[in-house]
Each structure stands twice: as structure tokens, then as C-alpha cells.
NUBA-73059 format. One record per residue (C-alpha): residue in three letters; x, y, z. Coordinates in steps of 0.001 Angstrom, whole numbers, padded with zeros to 6 digits, always signed. Each point is the difference from the previous one (the first is absolute). Layout:
ALAXYZ/...
This chain:
UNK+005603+002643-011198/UNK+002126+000291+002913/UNK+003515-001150+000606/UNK+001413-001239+002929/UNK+003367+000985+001357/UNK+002031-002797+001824/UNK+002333+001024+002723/UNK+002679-003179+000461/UNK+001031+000038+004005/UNK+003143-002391+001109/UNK+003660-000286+000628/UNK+001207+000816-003696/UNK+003479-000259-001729/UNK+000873+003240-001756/UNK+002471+000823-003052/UNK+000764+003367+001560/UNK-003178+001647+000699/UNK-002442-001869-001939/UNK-001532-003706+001193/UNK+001386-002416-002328/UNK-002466-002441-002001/UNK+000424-003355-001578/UNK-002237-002424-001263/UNK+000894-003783+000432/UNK-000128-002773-003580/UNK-003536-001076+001510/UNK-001002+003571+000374/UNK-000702+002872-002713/UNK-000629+002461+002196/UNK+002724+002087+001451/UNK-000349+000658+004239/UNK+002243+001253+002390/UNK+002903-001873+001819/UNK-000517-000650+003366/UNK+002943+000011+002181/UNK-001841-001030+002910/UNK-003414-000862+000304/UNK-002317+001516+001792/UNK-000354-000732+003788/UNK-003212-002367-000266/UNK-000437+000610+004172/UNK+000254+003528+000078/UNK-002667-000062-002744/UNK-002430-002477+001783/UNK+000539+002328+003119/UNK-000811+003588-001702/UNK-003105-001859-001592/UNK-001126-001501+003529/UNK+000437+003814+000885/UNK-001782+001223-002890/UNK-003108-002478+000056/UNK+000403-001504+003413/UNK+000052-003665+001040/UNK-002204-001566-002755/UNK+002676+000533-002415/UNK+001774-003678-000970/UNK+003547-000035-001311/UNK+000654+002298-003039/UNK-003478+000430-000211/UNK-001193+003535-001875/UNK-003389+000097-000168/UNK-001885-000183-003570/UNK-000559+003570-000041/UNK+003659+001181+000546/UNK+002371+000343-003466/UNK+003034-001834+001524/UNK+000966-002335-000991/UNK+003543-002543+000854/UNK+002428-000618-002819/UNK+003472-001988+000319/UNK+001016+001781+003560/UNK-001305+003900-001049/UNK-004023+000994-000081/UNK-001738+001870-002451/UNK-001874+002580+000343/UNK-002702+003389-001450/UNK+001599+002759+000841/UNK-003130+002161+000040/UNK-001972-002340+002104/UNK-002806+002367+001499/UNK-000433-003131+003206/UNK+001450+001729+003055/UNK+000917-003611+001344/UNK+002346-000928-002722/UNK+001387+003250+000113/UNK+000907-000764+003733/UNK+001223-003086-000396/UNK+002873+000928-002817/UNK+000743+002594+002170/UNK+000451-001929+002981/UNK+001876-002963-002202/UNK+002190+002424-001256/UNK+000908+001853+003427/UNK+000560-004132+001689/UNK+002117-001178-002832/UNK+001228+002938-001553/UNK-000345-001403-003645/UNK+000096+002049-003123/UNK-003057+001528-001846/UNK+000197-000109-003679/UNK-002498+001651-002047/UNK+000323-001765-003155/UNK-001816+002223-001947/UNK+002388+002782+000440/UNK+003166-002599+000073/UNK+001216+001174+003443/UNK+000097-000460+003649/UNK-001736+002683+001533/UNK-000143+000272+003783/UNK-003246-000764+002657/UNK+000064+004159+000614/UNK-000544+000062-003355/UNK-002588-002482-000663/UNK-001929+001428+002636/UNK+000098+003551-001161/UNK-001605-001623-003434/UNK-002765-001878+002039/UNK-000431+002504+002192/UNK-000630+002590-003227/UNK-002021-002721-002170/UNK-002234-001441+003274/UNK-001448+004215+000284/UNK-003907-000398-000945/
């Protein structure tokens, strides 16, 4: 069995250093506040980057784990798929949004992220 670790990227509010979560009356499930969504251009340009000109708007391809949710995306942080890898990078560089690995409760930074992928993507 394997487990998959979600890395939250977007514009966050924070209760000192950590991201603050709510969940809404509808909702069960607590997720991060969002103090400013997510540029939705500057993501539509760094995947026209990514996969070229076919790409529509907000349009990952199938095979990508990234996903959009309520202004932030979601996504594996130990994606192996050197195109996804590029394109959080590049997002994060353009918009300068927070990483938050949620399964160690913190932001971390992209140096950081990459060291990990860099480490875990070795054959």
C-alpha cells in the first residue's frame, strides 16, 4: 500500500507560522484559508509553457496529480513526472505562493522541495 503525500500551493493566511485551516457548516473537512487565490493566468501561462499550445484553460492533463481546489491546487509531493515538477516550480517562482506540505504541517520552501525530488527522483 502506498500513501500519497499532498503538497497544498496558494496564497495562505497564517496564525504565526503555521497556515490556518477551517472547515465551513457544509464542509467536514478542514482546508486551508486562502487569502488570495491563486493567479488563474499565471497558471494557464506556466502550463502553456509546460505542455505548449494544446493546453485549454486550467487544463492538467489526466496523468498529472494536480488538481484545483477553492483558489489553491493540490498536489504529490513525490511525483517522479519531470513536467509537473517544472511546472510547480515555475508557478511558484511567477506567483510566489506558499508550499505547504501537509503531511509534515508546515510550509517548506521550493529549495527545499527540490532538494527532496531531486534525492527521491535518483534511480
Amino acid at each position: 500500500m502506498s500513501l500519497i503525500h499532498y503538497l497544498f500551493l496558494g496564497h495562505f493566511e497564517h496564525d504565526g507560522e503555521m497556515v490556518r485551516f477551517s472547515k465551513s457548516p457544509s464542509d467536514s473537512v478542514y482546508r486551508p484559508v486562502v487569502c488570495k487565490p491563486l493567479d488563474m493566468e499565471a497558471i494557464n501561462a506556466v502550463l502553456r509553457e509546460v505542455k505548449g499550445a494544446e493546453v485549454d484553460h486550467l487544463d492538467f492533463p489526466e496523468d498529472w496529480p494536480i488538481w484545483l481546489k477553492d483558489g489553491y491546487l493540490v498536489c504529490d509531493k513525490y511525483t517522479r513526472d519531470q513536467e509537473v515538477i517544472k511546472f510547480v516550480t515555475r508557478l511558484v517562482e511567477r506567483t510566489c505562493c506558499n508550499i505547504y506540505d501537509v503531511g509534515a504541517h508546515c510550509d517548506i520552501t521550493l529549495n527545499d522541495w527540490l532538494a527532496v525530488m531531486h534525492s527521491y527522483t535518483k534511480p
